[in-house]
C-alpha positions as CSV (number, residue, x, y, z in Angstrom):
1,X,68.1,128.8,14.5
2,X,65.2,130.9,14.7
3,X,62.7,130.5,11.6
4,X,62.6,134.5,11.1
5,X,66.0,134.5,10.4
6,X,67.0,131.0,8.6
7,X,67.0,130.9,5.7
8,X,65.7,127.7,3.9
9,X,66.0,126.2,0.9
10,X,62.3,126.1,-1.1
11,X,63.1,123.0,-3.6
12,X,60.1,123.9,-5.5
13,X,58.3,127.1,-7.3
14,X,54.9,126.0,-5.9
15,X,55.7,124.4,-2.8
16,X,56.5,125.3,0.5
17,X,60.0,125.0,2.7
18,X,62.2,122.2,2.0
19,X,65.7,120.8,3.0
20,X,68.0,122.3,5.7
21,X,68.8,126.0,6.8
22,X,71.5,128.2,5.5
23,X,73.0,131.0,6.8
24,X,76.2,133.1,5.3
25,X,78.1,136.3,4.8
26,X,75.7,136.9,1.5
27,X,72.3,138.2,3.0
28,X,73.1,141.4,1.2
29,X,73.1,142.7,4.7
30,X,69.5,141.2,5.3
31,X,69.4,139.2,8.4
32,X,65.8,138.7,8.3
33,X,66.0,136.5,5.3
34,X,64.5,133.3,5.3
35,X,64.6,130.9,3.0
36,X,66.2,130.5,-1.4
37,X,64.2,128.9,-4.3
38,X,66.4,126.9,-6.7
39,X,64.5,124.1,-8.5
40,X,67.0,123.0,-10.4
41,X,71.0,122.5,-10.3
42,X,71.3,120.0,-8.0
43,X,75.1,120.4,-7.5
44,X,74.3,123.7,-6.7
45,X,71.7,123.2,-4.1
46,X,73.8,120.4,-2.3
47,X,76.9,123.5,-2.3
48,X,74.4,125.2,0.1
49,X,73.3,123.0,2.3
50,X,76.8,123.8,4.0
51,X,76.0,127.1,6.5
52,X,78.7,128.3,5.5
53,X,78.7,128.2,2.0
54,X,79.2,131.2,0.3
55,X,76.4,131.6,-3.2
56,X,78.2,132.4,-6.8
57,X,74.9,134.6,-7.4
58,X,71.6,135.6,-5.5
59,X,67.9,137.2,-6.3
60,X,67.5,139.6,-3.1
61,X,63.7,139.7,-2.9
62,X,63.0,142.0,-0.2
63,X,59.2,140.8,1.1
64,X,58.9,144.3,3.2
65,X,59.5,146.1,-0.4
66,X,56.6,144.4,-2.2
67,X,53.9,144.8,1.0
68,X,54.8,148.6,0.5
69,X,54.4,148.8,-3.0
70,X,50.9,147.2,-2.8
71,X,50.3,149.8,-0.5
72,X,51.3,152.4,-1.9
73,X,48.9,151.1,-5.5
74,X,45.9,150.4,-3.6
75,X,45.9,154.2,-2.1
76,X,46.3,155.1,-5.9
77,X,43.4,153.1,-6.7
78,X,41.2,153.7,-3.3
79,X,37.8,152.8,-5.1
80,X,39.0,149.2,-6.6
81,X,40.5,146.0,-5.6
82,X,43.6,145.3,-6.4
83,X,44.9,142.2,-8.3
84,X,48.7,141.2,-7.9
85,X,49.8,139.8,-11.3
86,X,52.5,137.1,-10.4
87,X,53.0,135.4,-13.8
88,X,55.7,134.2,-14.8
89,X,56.9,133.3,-11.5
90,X,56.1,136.6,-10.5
91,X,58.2,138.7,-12.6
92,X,61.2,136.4,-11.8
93,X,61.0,136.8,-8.2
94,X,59.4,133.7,-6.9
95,X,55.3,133.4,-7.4
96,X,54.0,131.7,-4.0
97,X,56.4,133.9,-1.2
98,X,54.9,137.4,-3.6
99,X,51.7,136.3,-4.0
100,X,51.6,135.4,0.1
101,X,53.2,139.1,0.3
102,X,51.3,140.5,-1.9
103,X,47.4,139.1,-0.1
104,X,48.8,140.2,3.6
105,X,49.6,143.4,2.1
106,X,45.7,144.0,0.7
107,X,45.7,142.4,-2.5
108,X,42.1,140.6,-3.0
109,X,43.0,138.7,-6.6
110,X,45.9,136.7,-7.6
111,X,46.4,136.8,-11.3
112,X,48.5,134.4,-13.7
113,X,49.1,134.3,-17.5
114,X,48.5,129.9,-17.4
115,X,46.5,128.0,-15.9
116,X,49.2,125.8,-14.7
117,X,50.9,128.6,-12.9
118,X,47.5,129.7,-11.2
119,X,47.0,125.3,-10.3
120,X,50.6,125.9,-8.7
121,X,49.4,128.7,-6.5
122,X,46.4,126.8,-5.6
123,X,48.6,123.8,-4.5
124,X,50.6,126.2,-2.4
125,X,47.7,126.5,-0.3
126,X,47.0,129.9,-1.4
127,X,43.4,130.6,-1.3
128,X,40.8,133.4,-2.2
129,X,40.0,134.3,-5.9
130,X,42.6,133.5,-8.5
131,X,42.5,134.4,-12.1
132,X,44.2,133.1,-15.3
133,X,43.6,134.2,-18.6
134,X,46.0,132.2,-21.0
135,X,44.5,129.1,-22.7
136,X,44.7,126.9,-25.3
137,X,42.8,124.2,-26.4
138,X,43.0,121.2,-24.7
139,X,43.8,123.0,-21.2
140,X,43.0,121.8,-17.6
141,X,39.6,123.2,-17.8
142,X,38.3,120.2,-15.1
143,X,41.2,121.2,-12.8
144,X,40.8,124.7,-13.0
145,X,37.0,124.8,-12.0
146,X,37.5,122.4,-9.1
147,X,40.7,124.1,-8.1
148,X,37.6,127.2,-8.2
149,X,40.0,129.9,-10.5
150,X,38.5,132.2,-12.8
151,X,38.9,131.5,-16.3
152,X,39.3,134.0,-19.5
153,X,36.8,132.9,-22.2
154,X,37.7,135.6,-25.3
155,X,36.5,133.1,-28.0
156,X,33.6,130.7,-28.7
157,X,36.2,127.8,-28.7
158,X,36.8,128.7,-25.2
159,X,33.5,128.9,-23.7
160,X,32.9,125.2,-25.3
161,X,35.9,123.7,-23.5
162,X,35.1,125.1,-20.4
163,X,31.3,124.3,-20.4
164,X,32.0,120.3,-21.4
165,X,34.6,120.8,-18.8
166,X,32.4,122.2,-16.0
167,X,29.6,119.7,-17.0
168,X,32.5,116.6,-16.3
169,X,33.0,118.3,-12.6
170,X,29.3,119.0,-12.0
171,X,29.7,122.1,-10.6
172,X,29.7,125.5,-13.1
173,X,33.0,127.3,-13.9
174,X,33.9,130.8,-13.0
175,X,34.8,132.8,-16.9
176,X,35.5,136.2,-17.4
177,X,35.0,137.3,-20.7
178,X,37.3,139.2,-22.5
179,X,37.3,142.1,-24.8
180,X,39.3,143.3,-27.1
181,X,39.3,147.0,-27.3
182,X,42.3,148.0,-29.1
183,X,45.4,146.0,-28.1
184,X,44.7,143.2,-31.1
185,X,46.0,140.2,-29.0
186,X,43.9,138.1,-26.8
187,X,40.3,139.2,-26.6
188,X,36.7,138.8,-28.5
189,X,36.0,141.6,-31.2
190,X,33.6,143.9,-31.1
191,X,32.2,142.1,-34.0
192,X,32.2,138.7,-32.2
193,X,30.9,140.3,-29.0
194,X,27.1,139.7,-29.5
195,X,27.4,135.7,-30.1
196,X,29.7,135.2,-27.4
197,X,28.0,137.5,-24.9
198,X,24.5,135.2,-25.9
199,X,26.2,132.1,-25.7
200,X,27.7,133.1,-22.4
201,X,24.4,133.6,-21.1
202,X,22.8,130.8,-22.2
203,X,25.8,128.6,-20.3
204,X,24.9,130.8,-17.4
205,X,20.8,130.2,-17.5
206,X,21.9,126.1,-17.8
207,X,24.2,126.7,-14.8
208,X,27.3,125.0,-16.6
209,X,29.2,128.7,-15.9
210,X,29.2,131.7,-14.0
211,X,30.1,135.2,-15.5
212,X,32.4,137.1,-12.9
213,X,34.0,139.6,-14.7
214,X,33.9,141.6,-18.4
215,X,37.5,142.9,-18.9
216,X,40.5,144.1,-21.4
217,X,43.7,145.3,-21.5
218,X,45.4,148.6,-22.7
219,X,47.8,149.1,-25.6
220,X,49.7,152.3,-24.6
221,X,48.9,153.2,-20.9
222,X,52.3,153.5,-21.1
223,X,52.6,156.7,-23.3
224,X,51.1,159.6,-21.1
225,X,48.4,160.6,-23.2
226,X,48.5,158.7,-26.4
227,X,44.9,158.5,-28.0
228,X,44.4,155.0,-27.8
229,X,43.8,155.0,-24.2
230,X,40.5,157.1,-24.0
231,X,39.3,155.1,-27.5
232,X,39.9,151.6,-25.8
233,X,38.3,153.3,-22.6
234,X,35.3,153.7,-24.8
235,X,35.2,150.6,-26.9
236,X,35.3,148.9,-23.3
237,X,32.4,150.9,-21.9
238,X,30.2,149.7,-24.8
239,X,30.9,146.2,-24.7
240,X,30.5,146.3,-21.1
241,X,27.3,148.3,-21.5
242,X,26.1,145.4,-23.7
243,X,27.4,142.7,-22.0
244,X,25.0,144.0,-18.7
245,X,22.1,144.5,-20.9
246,X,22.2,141.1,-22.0
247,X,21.8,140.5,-18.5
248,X,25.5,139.6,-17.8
249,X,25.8,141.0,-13.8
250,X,30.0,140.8,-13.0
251,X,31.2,140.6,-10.0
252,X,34.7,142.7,-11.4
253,X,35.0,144.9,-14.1
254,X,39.0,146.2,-14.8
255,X,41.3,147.2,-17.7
256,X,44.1,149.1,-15.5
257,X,47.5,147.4,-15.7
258,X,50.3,149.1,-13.5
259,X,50.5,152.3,-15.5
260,X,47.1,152.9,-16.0
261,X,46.7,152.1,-12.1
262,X,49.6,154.9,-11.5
263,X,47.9,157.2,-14.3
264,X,44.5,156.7,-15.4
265,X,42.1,156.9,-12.6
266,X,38.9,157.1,-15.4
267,X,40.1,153.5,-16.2
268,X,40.1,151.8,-12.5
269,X,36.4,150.4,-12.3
270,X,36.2,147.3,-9.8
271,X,39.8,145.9,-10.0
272,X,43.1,147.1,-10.9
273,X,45.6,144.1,-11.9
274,X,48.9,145.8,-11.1
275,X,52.0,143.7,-11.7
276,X,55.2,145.0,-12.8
277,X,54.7,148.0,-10.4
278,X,54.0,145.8,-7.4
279,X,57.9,144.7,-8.2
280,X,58.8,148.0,-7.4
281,X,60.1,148.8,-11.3
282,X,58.2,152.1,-13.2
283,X,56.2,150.6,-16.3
284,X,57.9,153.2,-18.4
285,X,60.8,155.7,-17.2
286,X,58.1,158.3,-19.3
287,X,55.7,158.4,-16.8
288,X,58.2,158.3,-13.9
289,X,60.8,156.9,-11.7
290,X,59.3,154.2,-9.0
291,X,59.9,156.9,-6.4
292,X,57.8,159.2,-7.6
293,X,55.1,156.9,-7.5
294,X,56.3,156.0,-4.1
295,X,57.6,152.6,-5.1
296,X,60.7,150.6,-4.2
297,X,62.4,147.9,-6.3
298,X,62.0,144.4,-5.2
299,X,65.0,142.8,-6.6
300,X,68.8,142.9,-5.9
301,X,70.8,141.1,-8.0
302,X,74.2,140.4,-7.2
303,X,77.1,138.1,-7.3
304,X,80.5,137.1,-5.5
305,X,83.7,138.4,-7.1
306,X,85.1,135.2,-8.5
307,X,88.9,136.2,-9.4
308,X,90.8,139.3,-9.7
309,X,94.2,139.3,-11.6
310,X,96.2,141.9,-13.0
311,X,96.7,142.2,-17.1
312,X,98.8,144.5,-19.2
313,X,97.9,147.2,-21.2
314,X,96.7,146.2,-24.7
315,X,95.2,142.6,-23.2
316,X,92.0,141.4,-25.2
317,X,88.9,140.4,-22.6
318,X,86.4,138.0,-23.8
319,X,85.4,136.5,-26.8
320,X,85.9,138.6,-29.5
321,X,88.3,140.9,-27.7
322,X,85.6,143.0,-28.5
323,X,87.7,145.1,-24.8
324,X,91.2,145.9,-25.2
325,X,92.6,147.0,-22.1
326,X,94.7,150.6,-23.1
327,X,96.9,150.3,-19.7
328,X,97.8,147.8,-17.0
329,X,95.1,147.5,-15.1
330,X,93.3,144.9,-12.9
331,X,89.9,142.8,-14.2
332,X,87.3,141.3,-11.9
333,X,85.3,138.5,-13.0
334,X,81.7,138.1,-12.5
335,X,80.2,134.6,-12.6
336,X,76.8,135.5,-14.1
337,X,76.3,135.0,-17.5
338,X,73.1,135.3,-20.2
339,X,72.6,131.8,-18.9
340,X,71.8,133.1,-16.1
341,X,69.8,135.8,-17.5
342,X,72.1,138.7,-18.1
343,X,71.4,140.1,-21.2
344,X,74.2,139.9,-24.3
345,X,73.2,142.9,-25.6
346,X,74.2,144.2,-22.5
347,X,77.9,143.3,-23.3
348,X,80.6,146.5,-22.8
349,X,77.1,148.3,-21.7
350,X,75.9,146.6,-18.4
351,X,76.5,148.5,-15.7
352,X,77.9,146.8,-12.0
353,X,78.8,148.1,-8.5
354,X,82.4,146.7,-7.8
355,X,84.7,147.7,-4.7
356,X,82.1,151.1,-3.7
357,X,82.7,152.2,-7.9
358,X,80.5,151.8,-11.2
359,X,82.1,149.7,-13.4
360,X,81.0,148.6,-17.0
361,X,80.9,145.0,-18.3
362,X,84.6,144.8,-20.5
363,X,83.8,143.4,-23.4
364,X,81.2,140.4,-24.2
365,X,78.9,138.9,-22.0
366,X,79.2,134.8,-22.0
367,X,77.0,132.0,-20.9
368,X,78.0,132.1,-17.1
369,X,80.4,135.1,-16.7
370,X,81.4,138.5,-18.1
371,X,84.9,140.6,-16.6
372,X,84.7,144.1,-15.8
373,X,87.9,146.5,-15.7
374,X,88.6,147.6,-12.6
375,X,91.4,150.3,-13.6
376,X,93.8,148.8,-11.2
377,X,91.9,149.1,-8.5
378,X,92.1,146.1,-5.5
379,X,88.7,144.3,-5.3
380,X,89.3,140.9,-2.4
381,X,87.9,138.1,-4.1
382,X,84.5,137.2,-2.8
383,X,83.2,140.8,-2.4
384,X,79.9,141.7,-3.9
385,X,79.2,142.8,-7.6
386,X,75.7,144.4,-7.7
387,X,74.1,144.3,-10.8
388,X,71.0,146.7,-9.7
389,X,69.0,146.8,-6.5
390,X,67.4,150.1,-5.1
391,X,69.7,151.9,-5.5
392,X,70.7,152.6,-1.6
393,X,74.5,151.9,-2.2
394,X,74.6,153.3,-5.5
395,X,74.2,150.1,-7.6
396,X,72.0,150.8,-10.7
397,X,68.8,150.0,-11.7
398,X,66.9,147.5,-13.7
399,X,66.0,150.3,-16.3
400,X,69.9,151.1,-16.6
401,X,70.3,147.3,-17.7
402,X,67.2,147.7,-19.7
403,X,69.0,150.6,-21.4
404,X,72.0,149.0,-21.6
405,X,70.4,145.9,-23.0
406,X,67.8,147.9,-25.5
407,X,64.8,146.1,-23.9
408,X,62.6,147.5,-20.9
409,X,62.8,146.8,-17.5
410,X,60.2,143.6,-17.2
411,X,62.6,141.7,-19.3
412,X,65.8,142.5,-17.0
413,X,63.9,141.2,-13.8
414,X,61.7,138.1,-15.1
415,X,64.5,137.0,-17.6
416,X,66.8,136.3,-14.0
417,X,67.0,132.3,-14.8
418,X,66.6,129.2,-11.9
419,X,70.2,128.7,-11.3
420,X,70.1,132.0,-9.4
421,X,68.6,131.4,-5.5
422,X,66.4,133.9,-4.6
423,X,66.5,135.3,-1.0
424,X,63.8,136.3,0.8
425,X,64.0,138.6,3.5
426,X,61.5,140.4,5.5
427,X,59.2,137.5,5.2
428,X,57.6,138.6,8.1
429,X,55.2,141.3,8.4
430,X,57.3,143.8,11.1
431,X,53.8,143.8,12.9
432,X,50.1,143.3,12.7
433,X,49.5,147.0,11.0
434,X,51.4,145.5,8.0
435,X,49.3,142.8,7.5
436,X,45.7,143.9,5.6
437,X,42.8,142.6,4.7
438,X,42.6,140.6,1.4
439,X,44.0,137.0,1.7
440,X,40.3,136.2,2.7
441,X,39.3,138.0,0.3
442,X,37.6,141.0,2.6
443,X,38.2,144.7,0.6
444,X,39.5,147.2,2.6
445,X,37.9,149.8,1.0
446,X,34.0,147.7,0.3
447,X,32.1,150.9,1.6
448,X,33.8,152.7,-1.3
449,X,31.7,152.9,-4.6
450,X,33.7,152.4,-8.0
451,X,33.3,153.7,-11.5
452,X,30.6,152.8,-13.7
453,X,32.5,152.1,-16.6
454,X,29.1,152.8,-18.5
């Protein structure tokens, strides 16, 4: 079996191929798909290591899709770099095969929330610049410094740890400092900005650090036009402006997250760190559907019709019997539940794709299934239920499940739990012209001069 089209299980989120191929009548139609990451379940794993095993539920990651939309965000940000945000195991879908996507595709930064998810990355064999900016005290400082990861510093505790930590490995730590302009989460204050800027410096004159960025992070880019955006905009130009004076000389300066990347160019500077975007999902259906932005959605999410019976009319579904059926009629049932990920909220709401026809789920979602009514229609046992994908056969959206569920569309796609394989197809770059420069770190654009954020 040829490697670009097995597909192999991945026993581990930051480790390469493991165990034996598998191939099957569930590639979504995706014969270039290559390999499924389940690192936990074991009875499920050993279920697959049959060929011909047929999955209760997959995470379609289309490889092709993401290279596209990190395309398609680096032409909308042509003065910048371009940071793929793969936290969280990249949205849900898998952190090391995006984040190799993601690089051959142009990206010149990998960011992460931990540090342990950037140290994962790293022991992937992934290298150029990698960034994390989620620490608390007591963190793997040491490893991240020798592991050569930029660090977020956005409080005087920080910079200590990091410094004792950088003095243990004898070599000095890459920090970016971090403002807070507005959002009120992670970040120094205005107020603070002085004493940590100094101290910064002085770490940096005693070569125990190196300051490679000054950045922060929007509240609302989310709301088209919402007046917070041009005040954080100019709380960030100050501190940047005071940071530089001090002497502080960054080698990035960025605030844009994925909407402000598709809508405020003023905010682009040196890097753009696009995440939920690069998955192929609109930050907010307010600023626009991913196809206007010339996105595509990542993800497909379905699973394999477990049983179909007939029931009479007035027959309760579910716990709660929350669904009465109000004729005879036939019910499918699902086996994907909220542990799983699918959202309860979602229960009577969540939309599927069942035998070519919308259906709704019929009364409460449960921990590994829900039903759906199919109004006495015959669905054969086996045959797919798409819970949202592109949208090419008419399956809904993530933002329809958001809807359904009363969340946004980041939650639907990252909450999708380890006991659902993801398959990756399109691993492959179709030819050299897909592949761009960025995994060693070259900008495609370097002639290009960026904003002064000043």
């Amino acid at each position: 079996m040829s490697r670009s089209s097995s597909t192999m299980w991945n026993m581990s989120c930051a480790t390469g191929d493991v165990g034996g191929a598998v191939r099957g009548p569930d590639a979504l139609d995706a014969p270039r798909a290559r390999y499924l990451r389940a690192p936990s379940y074991a009875s499920e794993r050993l279920g697959a290591m049959n060929e011909t095993a047929s999955l209760r539920a997959r995470a379609e990651i289309d490889l092709a899709a993401l290279r596209a939309n990190v395309r398609a965000l680096r032409a909308r940000a042509a003065g910048a770099q371009l940071m793929a945000v793969v936290k969280s195991d990249a949205y849900g879908h898998g952190a090391v095969p995006c984040a190799r996507a993601a690089l051959e595709a142009g990206a010149t930064w990998l960011g992460t929330a931990t540090p342990h998810e950037a140290l994962a990355l790293r022991a992937a064999g992934l290298g150029g610049r990698v960034m994390c900016w989620l620490w608390t005290p007591g963190g793997p400082w040491r490893e991240a410094i020798e592991a050569d990861i930029d660090v977020s510093v956005s409080g005087m505790w920080a910079l200590r740890e990091v410094v004792a930590a950088a003095e243990e490995a004898g070599r000095p730590a890459r920090i970016q400092l971090k403002a807070d302009t507005g959002l009120g989460r992670n970040g120094c204050q205005p107020s603070d900005w002085p004493e940590l800027v100094a101290a910064a410096r002085t770490a940096e004159q005693a070569g125990t650090v190196r300051i490679t960025g000054l950045w922060s992070h929007f509240a609302c880019a989310d709301e088209p036009g919402h007046p917070s955006i041009a005040a954080q905009l100019g709380v960030y130009r100050d501190m940047v402006a005071y940071a530089e004076k001090a002497g502080v000389e960054p080698e990035v300066r960025h605030m844009a997250n994925s909407p402000a990347t598709l809508t405020v160019p003023e905010s682009h500077f040196d890097l753009v760190r696009t995440g939920i975007a690069m998955y192929g999902i609109s930050p907010s259906p307010e600023l626009g559907t991913p196809a206007d932005f010339g996105l595509r959605p990542v993800m497909t999410l379905a699973a394999s019709v477990a049983l179909v019976k007939q029931v009479p009319a007035g027959h309760g579904v579910s716990y709660g019997h929350h669904y009465t059926t109000s004729a005879e009629t036939t019910l499918g049932l699902i086996p994907l539940g909220y542990a799983d990920g699918i959202p309860r909220h979602a229960s009577g709401r969540g939309p599927v794709l069942v035998g070519g026809a919308l259906r709704r789920v019929a009364g409460r979602v449960a921990m590994d299934q829900f039903v759906v009514d199919l109004g006495g229609d015959v669905v054969e046992v086996g045959s797919d239920a798409v819970l949202f994908g592109p949208g090419d056969r008419g399956e809904p959206s993530a933002e329809d499940w958001a809807e359904a569920a009363g969340t946004i569309a980041y939650e639907i796609v990252t909450r999708i739990g380890g006991r659902v394989p993801r398959v990756y197809v399109n691993e492959t770059p179709a030819d050299e012209n897909d592949i761009q420069a960025g995994s060693d770190g070259i900008r495609a654009d370097e002639n290009e001069t960026p904003p002064d954020p000043t």
